[in-house]
N, C-alpha and C positions, 0 to 999 in steps of 0.2 A: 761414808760420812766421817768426817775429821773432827773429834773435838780440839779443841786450843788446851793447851800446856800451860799454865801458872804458876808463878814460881813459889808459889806456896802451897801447892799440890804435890804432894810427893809420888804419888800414882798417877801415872796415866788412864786417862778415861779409856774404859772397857768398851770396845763397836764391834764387837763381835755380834751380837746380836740386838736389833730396834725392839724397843720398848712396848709392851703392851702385846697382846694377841694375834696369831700369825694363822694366815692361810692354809692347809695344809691338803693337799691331795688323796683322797681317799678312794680302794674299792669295794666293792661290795663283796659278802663274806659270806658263808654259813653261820658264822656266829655276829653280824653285824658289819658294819663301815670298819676298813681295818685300812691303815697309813700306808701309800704308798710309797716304795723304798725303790731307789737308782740306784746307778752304778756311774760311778767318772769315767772319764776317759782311760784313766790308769786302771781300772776293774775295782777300785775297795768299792765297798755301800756306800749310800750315803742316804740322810733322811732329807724329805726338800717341803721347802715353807716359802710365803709370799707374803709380802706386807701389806698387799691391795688382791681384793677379789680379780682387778682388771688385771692385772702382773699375772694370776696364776693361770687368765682366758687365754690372755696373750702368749704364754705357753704352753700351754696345754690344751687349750680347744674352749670354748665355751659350755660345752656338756660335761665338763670332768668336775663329779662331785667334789664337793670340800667340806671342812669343818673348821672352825677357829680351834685352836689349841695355845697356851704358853709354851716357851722354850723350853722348860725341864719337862713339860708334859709329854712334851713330844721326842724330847732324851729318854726320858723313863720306858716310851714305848718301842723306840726304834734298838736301844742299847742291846735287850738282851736276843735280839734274833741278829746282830754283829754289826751292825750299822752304828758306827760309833761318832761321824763327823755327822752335820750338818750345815746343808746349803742354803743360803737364802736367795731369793728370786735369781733362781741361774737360769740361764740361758740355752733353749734347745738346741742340737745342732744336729738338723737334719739328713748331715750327706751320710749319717753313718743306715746303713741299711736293717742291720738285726738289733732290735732294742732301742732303749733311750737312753742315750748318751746326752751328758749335760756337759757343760761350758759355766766356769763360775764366774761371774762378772765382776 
């Protein structure tokens, strides 16, 4: 999503990440539902979030637990286990055979 430029805005609007509460994929743990973490195409982590419950079925399956979380919530959780970027509604890409490889759209 593109915000418009004004000339009396001296900052550009920030679209990094959509407003309000995000989808978040979760597994189940010993100590409770814990964020699940990818990997790119290139190998770094990453943490991954979805702006509609349907965005994260259509990824993931329709059985894969989730939890709503905000953006820093879900910084603050992914950070220090080295997952430093975050993806929103990306895209699986199935031909890769070991693991889940994501496509950022």
């Amino acid at each position: 999503m593109s915000h418009p430029l004004y000339a009396e805005d001296p900052e550009p609007a920030d679209d990094r990440v959509p407003a309000g509460p995000l989808f978040v994929p979760v597994r189940s743990g010993p100590a409770g539902c814990t964020a699940r973490l990818f990997r790119t195409p290139r190998g770094g982590r990453t943490a991954v979030a979805f702006t509609s419950p349907q965005r994260l079925a259509a990824a993931l399956g329709g059985g894969q637990p989730w939890v709503r979380l905000s953006e820093p919530a879900l910084r603050a959780l992914a950070e220090p286990v080295g997952a430093t970027a975050l993806t929103i509604d990306p895209r699986f890409v199935p031909e890769f055979p070991c693991g889940h490889h994501l496509r950022v759209a």
